[in-house]
C-alpha positions as CSV (number, residue, x, y, z in Angstrom):
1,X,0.0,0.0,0.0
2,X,1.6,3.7,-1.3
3,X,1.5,6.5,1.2
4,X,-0.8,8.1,-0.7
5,X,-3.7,5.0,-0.1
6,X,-2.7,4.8,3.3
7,X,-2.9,8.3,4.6
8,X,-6.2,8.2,2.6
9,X,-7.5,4.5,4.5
10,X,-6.5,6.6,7.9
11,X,-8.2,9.3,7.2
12,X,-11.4,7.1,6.3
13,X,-11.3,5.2,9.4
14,X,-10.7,8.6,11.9
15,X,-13.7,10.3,9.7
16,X,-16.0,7.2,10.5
17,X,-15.1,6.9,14.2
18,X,-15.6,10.8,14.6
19,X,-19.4,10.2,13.3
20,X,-20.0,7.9,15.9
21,X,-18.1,10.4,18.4
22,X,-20.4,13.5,17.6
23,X,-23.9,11.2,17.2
24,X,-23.1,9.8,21.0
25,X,-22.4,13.1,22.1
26,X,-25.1,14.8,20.4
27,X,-27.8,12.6,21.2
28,X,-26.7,12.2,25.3
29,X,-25.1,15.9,25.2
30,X,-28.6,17.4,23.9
31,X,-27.0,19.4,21.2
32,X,-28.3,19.6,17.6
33,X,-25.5,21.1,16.5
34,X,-23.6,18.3,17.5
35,X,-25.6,16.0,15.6
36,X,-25.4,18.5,12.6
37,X,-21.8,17.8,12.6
38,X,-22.2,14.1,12.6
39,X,-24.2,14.6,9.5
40,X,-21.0,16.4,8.4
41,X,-18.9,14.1,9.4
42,X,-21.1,11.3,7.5
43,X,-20.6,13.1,4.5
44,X,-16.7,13.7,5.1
45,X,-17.0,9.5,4.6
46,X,-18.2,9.2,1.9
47,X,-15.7,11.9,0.4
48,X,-13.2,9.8,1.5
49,X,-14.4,6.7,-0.6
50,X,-14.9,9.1,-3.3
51,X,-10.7,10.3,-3.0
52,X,-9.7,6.5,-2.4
53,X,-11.2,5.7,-5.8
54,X,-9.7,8.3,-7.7
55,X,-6.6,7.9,-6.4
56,X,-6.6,3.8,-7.1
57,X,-7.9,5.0,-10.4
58,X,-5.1,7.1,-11.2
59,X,-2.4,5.2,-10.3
60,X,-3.1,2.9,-13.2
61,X,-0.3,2.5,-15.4
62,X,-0.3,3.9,-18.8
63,X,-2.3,1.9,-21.5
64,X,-3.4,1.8,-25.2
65,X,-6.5,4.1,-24.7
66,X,-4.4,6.1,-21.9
67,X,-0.5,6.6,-23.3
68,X,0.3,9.3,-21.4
69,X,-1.2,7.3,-17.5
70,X,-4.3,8.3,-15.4
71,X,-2.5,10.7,-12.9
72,X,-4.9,13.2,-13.7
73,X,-7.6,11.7,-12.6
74,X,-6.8,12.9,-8.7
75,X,-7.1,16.4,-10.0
76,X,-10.7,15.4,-10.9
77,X,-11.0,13.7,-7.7
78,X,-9.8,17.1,-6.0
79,X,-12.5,18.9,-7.9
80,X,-15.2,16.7,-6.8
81,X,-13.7,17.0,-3.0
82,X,-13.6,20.9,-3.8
83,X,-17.4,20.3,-4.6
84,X,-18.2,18.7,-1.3
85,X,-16.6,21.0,1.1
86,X,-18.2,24.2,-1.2
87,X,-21.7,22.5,-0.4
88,X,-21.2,21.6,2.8
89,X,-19.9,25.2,3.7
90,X,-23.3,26.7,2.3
91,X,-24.8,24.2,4.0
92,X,-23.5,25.6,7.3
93,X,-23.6,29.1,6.2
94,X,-27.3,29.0,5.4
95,X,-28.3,27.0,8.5
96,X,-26.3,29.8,10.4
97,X,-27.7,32.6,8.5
98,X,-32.0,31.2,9.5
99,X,-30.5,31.1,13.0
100,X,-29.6,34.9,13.1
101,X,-32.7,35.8,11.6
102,X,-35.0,33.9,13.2
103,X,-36.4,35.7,16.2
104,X,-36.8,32.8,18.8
105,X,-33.4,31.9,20.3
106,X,-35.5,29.2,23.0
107,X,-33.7,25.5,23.9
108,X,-36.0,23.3,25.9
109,X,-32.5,21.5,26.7
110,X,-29.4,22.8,27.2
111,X,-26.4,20.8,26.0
112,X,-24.1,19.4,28.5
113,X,-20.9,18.9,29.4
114,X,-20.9,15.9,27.3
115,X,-21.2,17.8,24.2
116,X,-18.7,20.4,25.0
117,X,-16.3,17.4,25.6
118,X,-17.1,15.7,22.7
119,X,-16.9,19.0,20.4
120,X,-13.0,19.3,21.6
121,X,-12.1,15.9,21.3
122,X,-13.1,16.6,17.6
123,X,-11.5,19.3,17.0
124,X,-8.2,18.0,18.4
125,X,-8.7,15.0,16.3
126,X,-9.7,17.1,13.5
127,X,-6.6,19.5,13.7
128,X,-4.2,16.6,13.9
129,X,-5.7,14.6,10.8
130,X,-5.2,18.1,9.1
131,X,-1.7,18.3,10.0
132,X,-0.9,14.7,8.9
133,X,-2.4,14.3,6.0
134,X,-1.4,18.1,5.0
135,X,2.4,16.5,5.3
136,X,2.1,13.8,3.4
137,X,0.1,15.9,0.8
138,X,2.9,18.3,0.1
139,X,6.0,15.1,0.2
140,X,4.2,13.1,-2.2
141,X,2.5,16.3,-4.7
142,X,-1.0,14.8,-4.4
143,X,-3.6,17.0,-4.9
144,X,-6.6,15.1,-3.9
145,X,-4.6,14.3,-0.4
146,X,-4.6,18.7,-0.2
147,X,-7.9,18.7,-0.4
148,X,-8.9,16.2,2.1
149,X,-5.9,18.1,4.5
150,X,-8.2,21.7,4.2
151,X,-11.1,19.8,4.6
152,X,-10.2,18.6,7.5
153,X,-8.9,21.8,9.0
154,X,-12.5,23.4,7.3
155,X,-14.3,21.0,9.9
156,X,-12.1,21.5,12.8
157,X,-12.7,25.7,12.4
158,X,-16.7,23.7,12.3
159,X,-16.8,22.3,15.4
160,X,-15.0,25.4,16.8
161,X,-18.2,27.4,16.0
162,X,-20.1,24.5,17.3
163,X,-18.3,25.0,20.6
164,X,-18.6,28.8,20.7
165,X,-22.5,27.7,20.0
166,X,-23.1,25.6,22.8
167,X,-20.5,27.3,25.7
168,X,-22.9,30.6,24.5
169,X,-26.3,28.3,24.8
170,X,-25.5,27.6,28.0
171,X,-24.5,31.0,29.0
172,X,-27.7,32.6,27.5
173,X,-26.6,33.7,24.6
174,X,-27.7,30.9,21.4
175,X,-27.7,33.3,18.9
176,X,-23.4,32.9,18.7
177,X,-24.1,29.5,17.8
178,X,-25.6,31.2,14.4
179,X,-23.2,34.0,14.0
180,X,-20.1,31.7,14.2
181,X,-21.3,29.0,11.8
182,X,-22.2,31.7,9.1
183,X,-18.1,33.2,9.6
184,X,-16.4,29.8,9.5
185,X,-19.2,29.4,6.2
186,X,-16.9,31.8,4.4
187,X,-13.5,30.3,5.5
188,X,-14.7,27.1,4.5
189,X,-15.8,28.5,1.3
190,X,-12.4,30.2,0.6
191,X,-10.6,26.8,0.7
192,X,-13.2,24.9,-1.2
193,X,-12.3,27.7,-4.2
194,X,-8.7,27.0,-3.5
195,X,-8.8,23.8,-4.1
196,X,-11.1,23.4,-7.3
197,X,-9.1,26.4,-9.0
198,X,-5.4,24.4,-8.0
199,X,-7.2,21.4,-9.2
200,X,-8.8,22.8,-12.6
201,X,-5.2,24.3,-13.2
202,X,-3.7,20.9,-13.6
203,X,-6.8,19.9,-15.7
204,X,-6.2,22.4,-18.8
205,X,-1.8,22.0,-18.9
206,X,-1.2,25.0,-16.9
207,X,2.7,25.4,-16.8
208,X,4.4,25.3,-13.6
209,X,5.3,28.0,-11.3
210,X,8.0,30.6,-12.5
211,X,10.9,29.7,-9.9
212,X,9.9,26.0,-11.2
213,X,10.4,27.0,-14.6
214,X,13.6,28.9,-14.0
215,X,15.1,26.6,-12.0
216,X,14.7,23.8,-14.9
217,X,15.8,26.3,-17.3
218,X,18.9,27.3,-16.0
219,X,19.8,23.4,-14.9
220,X,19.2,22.8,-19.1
221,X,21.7,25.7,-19.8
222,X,24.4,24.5,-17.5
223,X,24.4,20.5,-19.2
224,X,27.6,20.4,-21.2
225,X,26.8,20.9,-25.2
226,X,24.1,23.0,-24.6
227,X,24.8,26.7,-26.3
228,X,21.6,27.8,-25.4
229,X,18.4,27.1,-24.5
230,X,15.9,27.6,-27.4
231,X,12.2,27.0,-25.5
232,X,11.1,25.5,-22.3
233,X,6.9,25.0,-21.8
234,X,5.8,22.7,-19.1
235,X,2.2,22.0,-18.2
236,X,0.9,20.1,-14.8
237,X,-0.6,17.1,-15.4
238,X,-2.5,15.9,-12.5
239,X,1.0,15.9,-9.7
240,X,3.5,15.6,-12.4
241,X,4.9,18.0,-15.1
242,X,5.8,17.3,-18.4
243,X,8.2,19.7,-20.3
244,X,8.7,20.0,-24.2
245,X,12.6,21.6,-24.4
246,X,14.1,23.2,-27.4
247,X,18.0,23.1,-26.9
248,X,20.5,24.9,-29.3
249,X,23.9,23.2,-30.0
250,X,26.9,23.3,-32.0
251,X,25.7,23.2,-36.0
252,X,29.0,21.1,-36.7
253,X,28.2,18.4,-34.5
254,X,27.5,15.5,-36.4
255,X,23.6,13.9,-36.2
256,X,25.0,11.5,-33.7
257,X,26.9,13.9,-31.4
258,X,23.8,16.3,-31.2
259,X,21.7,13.0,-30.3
260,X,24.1,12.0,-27.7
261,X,23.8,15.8,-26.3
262,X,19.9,16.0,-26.6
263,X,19.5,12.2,-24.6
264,X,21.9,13.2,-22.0
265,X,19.4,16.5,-21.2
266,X,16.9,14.2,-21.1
267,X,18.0,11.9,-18.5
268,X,19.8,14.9,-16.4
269,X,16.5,16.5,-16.1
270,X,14.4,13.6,-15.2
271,X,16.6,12.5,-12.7
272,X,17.4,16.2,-10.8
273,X,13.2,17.0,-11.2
274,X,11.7,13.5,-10.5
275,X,8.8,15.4,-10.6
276,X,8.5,15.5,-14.2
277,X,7.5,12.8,-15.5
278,X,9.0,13.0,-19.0
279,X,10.5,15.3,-21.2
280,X,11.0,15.7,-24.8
281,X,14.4,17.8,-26.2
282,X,14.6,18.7,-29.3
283,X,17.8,19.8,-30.8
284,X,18.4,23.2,-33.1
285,X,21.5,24.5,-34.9
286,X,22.9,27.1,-32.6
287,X,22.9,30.4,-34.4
288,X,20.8,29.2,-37.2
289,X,18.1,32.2,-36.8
């Protein structure tokens, strides 16, 4: 099992335990906002079987109707993540905005201690799953693995407005129970749009970042034969690159020489970037324009 899987399995299993957490407590704690978050935490499940697929999925090896691999499909499984956390977020930003309008702030039953307990433990578990899969995310590239990382931390800020809600229920005050979902609503929709928009980047061959670029470019120049590096485009494709290189060499080389200069770049560059997952040189006459 890849890192990738596994973080994905352990973030499955803590998302499923969590749902079982928040229904106990919300139930015995007498907090529906506890139970709201159980419904949350229901749907954070099933985007986790959603991610698991899509990454199997794209870790397919490359085939006759797929020569250039599935990686790519993880970007679409970020988007559909992106998609889930974006709902969910109005979800919580509407629920929050009817509470502040509504003019009856009444609870028949206050929630407990239990529920404040229970809100904490999530958010501690919450914030730690964040943290962890956030690390592994950024070591292994994967964008679907991001996504999952700020949707955890986009529940964690969750519960925090679901313990503001019931510490201010049962000092009186129900209405910040409202007031704090509808703010973390808009911090939860900020990273759902980060997401999708990193995701749809690496959908339509965006080229890499310009230090990226640069840095490639100048390691190209530096390769013995090279006289100058013609072009250099690179486009994402799902968490690898591919880059199409134009080098420029001595026009009195013979066809074999210029070969032997052009296959070198190629290896030198796949091995110092290992996140590119190929790249094609192409060899000009130096001075020839």
């Amino acid at each position: 099992m890849n890192t990738i899987i596994r973080v994905s399995v352990v973030s499955l299993v803590c998302n499923a335990l969590l749902f079982f957490l928040k229904l106990f407590g919300g139930i015995f704690g007498h907090s529906k906002a506890l139970i709201s978050d159980a419904v949350h935490s229901a749907s954070d499940v099933a985007a986790s079987v959603v991610m698991l697929i899509g990454l199997k999925y794209s870790e397919r090896a490359a085939d006759e109707d797929h020569p250039y691999g599935h990686e790519r499909l993880e970007s679409v499984t970020a988007v559909l993540l992106a998609i889930i956390v974006f709902l969910t977020g109005i979800g919580i930003g509407w629920s929050g905005l009817q509470g502040i309008l509504s003019a009856s702030y009444k609870h028949t039953t206050l929630p407990s201690l239990l529920a404040i307990i229970t809100v904490v433990l999530s958010i501690l578990a919450k914030e730690g799953m964040f943290r962890y899969t956030k690390k592994y995310a950024l070591s292994e590239k994967s964008d679907a693995l991001m996504a999952g990382a700020w949707d955890n931390r986009s529940d964690a800020l969750a519960s925090l407005g679901g313990l503001a809600g019931i510490i201010g229920a049962r000092m009186g005050f129900p209405v910040t129970d409202s007031l704090a979902a509808f703010v973390i609503c808009l911090l939860i929709l900020k990273s759902a749009v980060e997401i999708f928009r990193d995701a749809i980047n690496k959908l339509v061959d965006k080229s890499c970042d310009e230090l990226m670029v640069r840095e490639i470019a100048d390691f190209i120049s530096a390769q013995e034969g090279v006289v100058r590096l013609g072009d250099l485009k690179t486009r994402l494709f799902g968490n690898r690159i591919y880059a199409d290189i134009v080098i420029e060499a001595n026009p009195q080389l013979s066809l074999i020489e210029a070969h032997n200069i052009a296959e070198r770049v190629h290896d030198h560059v796949e091995q110092r970037f290992p996140a590119i997952k190929h790249c094609t040189v192409h060899v000009d006459p130096a001075n020839s324009k």
